[in-house]
PyMOL Python script that loads the backbone (N, CA, C, O; Angstrom):
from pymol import cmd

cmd.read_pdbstr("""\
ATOM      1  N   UNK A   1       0.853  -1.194   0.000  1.00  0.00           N
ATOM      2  CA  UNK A   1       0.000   0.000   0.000  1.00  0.00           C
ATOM      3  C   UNK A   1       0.888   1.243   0.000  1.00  0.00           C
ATOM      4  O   UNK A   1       1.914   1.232   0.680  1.00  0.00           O
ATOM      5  N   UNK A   2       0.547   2.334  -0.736  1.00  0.00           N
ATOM      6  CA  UNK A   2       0.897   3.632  -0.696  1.00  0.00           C
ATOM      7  C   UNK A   2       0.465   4.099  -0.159  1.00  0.00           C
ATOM      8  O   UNK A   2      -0.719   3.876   0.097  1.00  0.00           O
ATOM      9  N   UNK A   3       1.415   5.419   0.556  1.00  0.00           N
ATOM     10  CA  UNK A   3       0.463   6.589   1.400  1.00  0.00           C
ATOM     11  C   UNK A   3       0.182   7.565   0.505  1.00  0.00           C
ATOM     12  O   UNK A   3       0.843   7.478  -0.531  1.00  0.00           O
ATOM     13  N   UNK A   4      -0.570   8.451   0.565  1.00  0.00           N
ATOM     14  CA  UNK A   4      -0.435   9.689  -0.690  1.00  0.00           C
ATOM     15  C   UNK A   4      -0.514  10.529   0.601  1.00  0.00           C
ATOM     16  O   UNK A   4      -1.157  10.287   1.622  1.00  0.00           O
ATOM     17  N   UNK A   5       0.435  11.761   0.265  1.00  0.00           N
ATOM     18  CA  UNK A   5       1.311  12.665   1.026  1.00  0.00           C
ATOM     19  C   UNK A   5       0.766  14.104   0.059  1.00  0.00           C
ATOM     20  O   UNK A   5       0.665  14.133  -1.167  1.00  0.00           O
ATOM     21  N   UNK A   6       0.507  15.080   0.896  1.00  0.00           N
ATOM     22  CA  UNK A   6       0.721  16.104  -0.124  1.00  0.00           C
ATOM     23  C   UNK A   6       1.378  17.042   0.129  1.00  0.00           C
ATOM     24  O   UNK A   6       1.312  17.443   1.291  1.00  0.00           O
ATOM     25  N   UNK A   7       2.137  17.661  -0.688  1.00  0.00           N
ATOM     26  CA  UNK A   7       3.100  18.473  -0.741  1.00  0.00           C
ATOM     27  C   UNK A   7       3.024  20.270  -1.679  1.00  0.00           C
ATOM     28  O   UNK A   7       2.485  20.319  -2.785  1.00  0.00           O
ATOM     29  N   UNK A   8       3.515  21.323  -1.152  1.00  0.00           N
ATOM     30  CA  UNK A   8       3.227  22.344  -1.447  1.00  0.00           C
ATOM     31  C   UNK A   8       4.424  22.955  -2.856  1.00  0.00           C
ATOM     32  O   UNK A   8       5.645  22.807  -2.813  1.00  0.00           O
ATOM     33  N   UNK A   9       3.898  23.414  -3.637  1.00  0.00           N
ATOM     34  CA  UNK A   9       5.091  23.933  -4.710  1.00  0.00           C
ATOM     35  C   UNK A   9       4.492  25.033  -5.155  1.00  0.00           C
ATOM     36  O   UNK A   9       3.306  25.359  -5.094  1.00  0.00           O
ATOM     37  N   UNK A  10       5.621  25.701  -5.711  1.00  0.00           N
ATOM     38  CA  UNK A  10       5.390  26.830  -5.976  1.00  0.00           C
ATOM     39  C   UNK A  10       5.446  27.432  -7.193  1.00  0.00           C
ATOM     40  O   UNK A  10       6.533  27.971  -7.397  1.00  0.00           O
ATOM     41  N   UNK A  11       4.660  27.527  -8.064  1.00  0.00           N
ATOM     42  CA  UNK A  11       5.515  27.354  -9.706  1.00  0.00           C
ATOM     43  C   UNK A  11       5.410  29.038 -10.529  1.00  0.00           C
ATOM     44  O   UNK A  11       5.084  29.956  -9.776  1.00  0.00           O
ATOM     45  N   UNK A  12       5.585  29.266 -11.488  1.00  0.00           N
ATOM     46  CA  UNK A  12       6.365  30.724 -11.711  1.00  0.00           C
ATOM     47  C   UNK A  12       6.146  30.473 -13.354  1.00  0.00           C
ATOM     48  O   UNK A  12       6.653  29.532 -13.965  1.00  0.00           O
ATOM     49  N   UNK A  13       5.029  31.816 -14.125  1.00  0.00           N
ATOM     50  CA  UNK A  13       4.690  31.597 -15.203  1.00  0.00           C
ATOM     51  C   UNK A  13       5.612  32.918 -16.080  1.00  0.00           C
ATOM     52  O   UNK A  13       5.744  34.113 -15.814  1.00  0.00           O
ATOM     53  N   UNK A  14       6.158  32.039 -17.247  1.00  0.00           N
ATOM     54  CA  UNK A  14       7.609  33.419 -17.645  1.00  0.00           C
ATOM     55  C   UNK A  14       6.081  34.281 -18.596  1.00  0.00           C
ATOM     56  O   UNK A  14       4.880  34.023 -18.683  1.00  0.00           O
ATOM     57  N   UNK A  15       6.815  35.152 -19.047  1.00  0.00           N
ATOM     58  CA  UNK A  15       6.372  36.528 -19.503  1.00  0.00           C
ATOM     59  C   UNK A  15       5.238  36.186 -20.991  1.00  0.00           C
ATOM     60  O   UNK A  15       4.350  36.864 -21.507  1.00  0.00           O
ATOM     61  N   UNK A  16       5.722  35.016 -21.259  1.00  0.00           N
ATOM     62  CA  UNK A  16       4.289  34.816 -22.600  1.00  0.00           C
ATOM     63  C   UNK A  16       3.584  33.795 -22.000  1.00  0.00           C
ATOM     64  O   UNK A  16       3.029  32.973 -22.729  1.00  0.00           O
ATOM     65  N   UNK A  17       3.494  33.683 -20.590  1.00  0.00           N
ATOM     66  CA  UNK A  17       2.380  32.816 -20.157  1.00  0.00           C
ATOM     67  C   UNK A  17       2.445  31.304 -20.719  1.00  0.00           C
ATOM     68  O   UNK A  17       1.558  30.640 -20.184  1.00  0.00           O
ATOM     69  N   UNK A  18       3.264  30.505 -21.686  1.00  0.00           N
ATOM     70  CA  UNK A  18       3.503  29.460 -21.697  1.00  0.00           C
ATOM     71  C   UNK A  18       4.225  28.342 -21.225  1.00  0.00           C
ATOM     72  O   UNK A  18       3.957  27.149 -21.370  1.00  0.00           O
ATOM     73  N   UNK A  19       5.091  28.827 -20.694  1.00  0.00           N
ATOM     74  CA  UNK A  19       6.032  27.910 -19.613  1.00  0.00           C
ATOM     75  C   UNK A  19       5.891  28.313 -18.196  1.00  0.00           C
ATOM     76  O   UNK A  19       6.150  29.275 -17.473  1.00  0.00           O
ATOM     77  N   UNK A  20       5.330  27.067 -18.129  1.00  0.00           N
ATOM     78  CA  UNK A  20       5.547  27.076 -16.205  1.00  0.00           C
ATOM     79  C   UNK A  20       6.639  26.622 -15.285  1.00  0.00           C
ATOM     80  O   UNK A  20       6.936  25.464 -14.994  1.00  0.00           O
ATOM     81  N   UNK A  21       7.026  27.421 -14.996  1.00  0.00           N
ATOM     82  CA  UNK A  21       8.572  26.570 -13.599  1.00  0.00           C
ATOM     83  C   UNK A  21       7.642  26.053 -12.620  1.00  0.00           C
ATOM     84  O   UNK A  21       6.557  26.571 -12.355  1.00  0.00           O
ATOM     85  N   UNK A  22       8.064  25.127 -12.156  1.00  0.00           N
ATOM     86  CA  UNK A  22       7.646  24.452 -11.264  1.00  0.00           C
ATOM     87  C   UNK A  22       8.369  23.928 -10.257  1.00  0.00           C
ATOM     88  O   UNK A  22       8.713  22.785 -10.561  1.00  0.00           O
ATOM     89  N   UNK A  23       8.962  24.427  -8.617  1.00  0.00           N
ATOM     90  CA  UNK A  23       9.827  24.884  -7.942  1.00  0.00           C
ATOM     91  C   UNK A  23       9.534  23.484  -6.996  1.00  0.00           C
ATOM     92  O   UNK A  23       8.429  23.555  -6.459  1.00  0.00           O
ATOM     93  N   UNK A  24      10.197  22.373  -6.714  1.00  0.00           N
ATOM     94  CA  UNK A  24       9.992  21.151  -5.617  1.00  0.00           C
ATOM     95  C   UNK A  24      11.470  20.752  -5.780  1.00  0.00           C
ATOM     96  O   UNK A  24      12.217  20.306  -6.652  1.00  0.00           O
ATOM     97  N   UNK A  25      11.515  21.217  -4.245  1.00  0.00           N
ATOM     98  CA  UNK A  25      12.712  20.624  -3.805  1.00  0.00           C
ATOM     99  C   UNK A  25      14.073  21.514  -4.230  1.00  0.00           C
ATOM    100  O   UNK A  25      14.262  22.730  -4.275  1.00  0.00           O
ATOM    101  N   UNK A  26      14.953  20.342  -4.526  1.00  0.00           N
ATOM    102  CA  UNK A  26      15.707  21.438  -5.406  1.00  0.00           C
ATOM    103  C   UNK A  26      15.481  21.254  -7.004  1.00  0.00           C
ATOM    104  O   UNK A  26      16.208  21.678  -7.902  1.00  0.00           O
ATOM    105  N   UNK A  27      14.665  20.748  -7.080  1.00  0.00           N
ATOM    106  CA  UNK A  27      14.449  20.580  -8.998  1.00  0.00           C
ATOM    107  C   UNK A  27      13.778  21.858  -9.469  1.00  0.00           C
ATOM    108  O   UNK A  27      13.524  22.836  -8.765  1.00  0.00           O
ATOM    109  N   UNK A  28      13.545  21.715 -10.682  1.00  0.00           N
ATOM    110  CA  UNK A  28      12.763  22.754 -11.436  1.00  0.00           C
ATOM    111  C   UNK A  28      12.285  22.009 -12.353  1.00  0.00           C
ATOM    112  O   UNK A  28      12.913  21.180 -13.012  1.00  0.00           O
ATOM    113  N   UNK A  29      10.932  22.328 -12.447  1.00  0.00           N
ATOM    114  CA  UNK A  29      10.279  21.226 -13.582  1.00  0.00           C
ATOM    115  C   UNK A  29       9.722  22.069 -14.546  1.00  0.00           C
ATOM    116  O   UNK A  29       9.400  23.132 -14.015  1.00  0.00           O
ATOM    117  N   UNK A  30       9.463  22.040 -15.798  1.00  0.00           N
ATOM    118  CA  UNK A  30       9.173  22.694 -16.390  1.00  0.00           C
ATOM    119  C   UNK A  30       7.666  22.185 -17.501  1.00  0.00           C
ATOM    120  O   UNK A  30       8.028  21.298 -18.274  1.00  0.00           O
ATOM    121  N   UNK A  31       6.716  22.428 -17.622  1.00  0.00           N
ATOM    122  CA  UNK A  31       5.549  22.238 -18.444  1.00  0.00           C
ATOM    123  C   UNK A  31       4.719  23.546 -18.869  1.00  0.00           C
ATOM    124  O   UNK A  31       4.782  24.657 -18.343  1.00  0.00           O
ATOM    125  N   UNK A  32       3.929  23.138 -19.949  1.00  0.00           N
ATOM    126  CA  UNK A  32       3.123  24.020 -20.882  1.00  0.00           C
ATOM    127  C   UNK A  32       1.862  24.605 -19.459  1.00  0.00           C
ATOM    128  O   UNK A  32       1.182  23.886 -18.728  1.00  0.00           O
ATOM    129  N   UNK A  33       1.923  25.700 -19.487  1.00  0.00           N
ATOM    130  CA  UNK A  33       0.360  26.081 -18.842  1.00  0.00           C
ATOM    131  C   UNK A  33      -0.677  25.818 -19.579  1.00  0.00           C
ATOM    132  O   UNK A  33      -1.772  25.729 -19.025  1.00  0.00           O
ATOM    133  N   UNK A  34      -0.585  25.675 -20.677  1.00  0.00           N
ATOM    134  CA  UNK A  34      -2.344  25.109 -21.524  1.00  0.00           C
ATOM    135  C   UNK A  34      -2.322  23.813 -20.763  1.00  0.00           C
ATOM    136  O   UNK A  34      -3.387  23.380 -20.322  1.00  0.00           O
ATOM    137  N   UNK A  35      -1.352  23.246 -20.596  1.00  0.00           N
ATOM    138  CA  UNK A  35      -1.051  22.070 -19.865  1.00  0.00           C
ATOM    139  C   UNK A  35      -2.084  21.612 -18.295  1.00  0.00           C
ATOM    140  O   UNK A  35      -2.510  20.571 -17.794  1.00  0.00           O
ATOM    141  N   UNK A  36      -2.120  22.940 -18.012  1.00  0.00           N
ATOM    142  CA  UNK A  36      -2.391  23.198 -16.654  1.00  0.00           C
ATOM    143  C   UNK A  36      -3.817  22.191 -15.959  1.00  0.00           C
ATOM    144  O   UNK A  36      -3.920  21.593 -14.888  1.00  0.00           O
ATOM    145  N   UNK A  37      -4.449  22.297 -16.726  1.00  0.00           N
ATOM    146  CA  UNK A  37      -5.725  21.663 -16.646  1.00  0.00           C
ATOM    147  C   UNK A  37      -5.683  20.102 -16.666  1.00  0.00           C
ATOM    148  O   UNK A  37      -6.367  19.496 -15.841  1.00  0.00           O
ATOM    149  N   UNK A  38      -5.062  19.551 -17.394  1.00  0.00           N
ATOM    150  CA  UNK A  38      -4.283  17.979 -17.893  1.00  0.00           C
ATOM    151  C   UNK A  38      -4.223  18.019 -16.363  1.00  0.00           C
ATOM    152  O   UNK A  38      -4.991  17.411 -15.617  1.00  0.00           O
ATOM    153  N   UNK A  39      -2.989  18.989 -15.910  1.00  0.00           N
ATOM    154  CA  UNK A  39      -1.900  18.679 -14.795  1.00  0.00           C
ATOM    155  C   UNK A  39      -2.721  18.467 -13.329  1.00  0.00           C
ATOM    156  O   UNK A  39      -2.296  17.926 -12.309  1.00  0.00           O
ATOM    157  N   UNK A  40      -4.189  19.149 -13.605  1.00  0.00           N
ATOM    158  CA  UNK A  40      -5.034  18.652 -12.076  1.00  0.00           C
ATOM    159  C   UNK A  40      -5.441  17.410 -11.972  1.00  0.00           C
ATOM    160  O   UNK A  40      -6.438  17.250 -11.268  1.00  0.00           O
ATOM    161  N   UNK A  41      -4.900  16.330 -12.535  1.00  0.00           N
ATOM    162  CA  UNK A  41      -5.580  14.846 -12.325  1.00  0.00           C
ATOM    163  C   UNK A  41      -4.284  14.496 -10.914  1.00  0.00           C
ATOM    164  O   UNK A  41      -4.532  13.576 -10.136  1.00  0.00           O
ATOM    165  N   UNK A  42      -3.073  15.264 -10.758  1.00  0.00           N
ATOM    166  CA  UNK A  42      -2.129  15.353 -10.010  1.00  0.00           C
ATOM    167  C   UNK A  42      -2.330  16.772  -8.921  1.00  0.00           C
ATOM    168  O   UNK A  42      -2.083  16.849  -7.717  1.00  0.00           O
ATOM    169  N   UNK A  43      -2.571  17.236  -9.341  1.00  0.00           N
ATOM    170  CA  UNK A  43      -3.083  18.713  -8.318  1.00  0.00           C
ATOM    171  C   UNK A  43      -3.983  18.788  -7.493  1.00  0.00           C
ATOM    172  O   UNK A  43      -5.111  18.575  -7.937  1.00  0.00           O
ATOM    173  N   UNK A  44      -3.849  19.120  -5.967  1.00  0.00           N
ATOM    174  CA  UNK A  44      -4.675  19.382  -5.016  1.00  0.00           C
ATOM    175  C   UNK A  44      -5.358  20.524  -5.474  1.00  0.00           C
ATOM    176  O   UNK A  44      -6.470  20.591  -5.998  1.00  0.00           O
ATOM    177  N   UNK A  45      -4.522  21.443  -5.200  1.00  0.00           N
ATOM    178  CA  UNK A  45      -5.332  22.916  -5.039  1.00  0.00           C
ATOM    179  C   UNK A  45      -4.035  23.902  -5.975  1.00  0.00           C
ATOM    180  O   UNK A  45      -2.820  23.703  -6.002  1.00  0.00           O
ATOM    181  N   UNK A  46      -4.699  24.784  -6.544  1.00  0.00           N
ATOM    182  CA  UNK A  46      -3.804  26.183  -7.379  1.00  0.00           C
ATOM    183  C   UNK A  46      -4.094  27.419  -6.751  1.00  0.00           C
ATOM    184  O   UNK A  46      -5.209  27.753  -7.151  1.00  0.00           O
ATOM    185  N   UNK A  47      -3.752  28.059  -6.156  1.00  0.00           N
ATOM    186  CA  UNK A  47      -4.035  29.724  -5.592  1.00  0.00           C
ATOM    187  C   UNK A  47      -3.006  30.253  -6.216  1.00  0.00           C
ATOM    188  O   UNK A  47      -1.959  29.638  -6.422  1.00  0.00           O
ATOM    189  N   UNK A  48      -3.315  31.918  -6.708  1.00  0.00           N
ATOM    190  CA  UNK A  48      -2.665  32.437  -7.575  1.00  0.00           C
ATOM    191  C   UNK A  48      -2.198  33.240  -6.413  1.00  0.00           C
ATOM    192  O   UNK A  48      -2.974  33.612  -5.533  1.00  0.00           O
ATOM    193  N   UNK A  49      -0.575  33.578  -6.417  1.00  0.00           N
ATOM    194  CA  UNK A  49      -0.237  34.517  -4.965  1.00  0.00           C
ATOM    195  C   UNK A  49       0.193  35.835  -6.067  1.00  0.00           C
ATOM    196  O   UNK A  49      -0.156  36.943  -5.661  1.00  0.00           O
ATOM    197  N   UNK A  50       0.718  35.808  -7.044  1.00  0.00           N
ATOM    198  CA  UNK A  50       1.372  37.542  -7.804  1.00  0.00           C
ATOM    199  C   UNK A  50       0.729  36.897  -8.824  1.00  0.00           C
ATOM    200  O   UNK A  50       0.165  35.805  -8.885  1.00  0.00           O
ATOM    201  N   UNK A  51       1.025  38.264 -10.058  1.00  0.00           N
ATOM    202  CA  UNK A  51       0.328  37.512 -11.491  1.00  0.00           C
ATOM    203  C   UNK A  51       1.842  36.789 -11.960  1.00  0.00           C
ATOM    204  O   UNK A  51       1.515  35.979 -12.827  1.00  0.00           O
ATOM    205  N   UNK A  52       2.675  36.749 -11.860  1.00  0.00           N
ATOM    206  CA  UNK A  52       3.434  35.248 -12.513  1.00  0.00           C
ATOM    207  C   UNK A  52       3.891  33.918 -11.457  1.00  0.00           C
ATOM    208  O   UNK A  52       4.587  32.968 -11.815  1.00  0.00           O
ATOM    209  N   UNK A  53       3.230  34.147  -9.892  1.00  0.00           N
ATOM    210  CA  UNK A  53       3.552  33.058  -9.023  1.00  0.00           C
ATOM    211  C   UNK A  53       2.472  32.395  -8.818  1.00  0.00           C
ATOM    212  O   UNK A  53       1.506  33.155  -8.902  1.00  0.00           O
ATOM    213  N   UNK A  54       2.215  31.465  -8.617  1.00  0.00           N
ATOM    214  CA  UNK A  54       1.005  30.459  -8.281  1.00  0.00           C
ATOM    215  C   UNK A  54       1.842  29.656  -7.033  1.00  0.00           C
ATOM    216  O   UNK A  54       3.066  29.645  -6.902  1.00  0.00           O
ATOM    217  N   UNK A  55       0.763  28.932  -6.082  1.00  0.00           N
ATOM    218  CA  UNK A  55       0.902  28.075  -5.371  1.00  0.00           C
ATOM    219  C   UNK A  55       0.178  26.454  -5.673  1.00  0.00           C
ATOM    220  O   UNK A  55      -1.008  26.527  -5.995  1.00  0.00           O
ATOM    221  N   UNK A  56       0.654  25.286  -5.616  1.00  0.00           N
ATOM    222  CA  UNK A  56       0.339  24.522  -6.545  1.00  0.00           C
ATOM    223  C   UNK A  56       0.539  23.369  -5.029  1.00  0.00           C
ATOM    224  O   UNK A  56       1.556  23.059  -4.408  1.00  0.00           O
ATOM    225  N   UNK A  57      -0.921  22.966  -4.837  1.00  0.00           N
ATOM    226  CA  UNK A  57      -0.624  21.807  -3.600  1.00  0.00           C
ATOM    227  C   UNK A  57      -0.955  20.330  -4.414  1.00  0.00           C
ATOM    228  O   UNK A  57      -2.041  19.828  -4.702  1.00  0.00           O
ATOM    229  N   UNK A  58      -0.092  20.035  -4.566  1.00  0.00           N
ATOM    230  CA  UNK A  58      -0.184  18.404  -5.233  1.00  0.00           C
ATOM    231  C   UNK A  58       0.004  16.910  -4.004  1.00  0.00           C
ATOM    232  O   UNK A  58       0.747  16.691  -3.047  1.00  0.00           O
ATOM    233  N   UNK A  59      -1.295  16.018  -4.801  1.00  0.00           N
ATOM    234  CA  UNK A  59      -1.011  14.686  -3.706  1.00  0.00           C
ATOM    235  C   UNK A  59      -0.165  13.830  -4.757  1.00  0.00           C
ATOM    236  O   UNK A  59      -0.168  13.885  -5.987  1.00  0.00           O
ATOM    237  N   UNK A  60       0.669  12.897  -3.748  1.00  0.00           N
ATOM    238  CA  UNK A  60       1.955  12.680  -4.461  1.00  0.00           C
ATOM    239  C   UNK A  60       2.021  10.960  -3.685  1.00  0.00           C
ATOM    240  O   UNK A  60       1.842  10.679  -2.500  1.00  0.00           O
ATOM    241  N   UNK A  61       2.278  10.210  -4.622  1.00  0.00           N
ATOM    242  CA  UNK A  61       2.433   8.634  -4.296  1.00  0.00           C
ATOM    243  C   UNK A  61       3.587   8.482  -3.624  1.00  0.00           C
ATOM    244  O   UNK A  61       4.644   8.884  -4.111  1.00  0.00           O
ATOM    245  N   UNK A  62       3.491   7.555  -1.766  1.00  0.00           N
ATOM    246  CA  UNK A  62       5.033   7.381  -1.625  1.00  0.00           C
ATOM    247  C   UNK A  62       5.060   6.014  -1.585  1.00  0.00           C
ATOM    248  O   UNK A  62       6.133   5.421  -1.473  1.00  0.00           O
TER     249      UNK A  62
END
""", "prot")
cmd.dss("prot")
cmd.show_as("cartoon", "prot")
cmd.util.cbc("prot")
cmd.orient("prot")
């Protein structure tokens, strides 16, 4: 059995709104924001904190 854990990230949309950074840990992940919607089958919750920072709470398989 897995636990699912969730974890907080913070991700960062560059200046033409198509690439999202996506800040966990020490990585940087990078995906399409049209993407974004796909990406909630993995996403808790999105709150927008500035207009290019978002907060991104994802449940995560351990």
């Amino acid at each position: 059995m897995s636990k699912t854990e969730t974890k907080t990230l913070t991700i960062t949309i560059d200046k033409d709104s198509r690439v999202v950074l996506v800040e966990k840990q020490m990585k940087i992940v990078g995906f399409h924001f049209s993407n974004l919607e796909f990406a909630r089958s993995w996403v808790n919750t999105v709150t927008k904190l500035k207009d290019d920072t978002w907060e991104i709470s994802v449940l995560e398989a351990k």
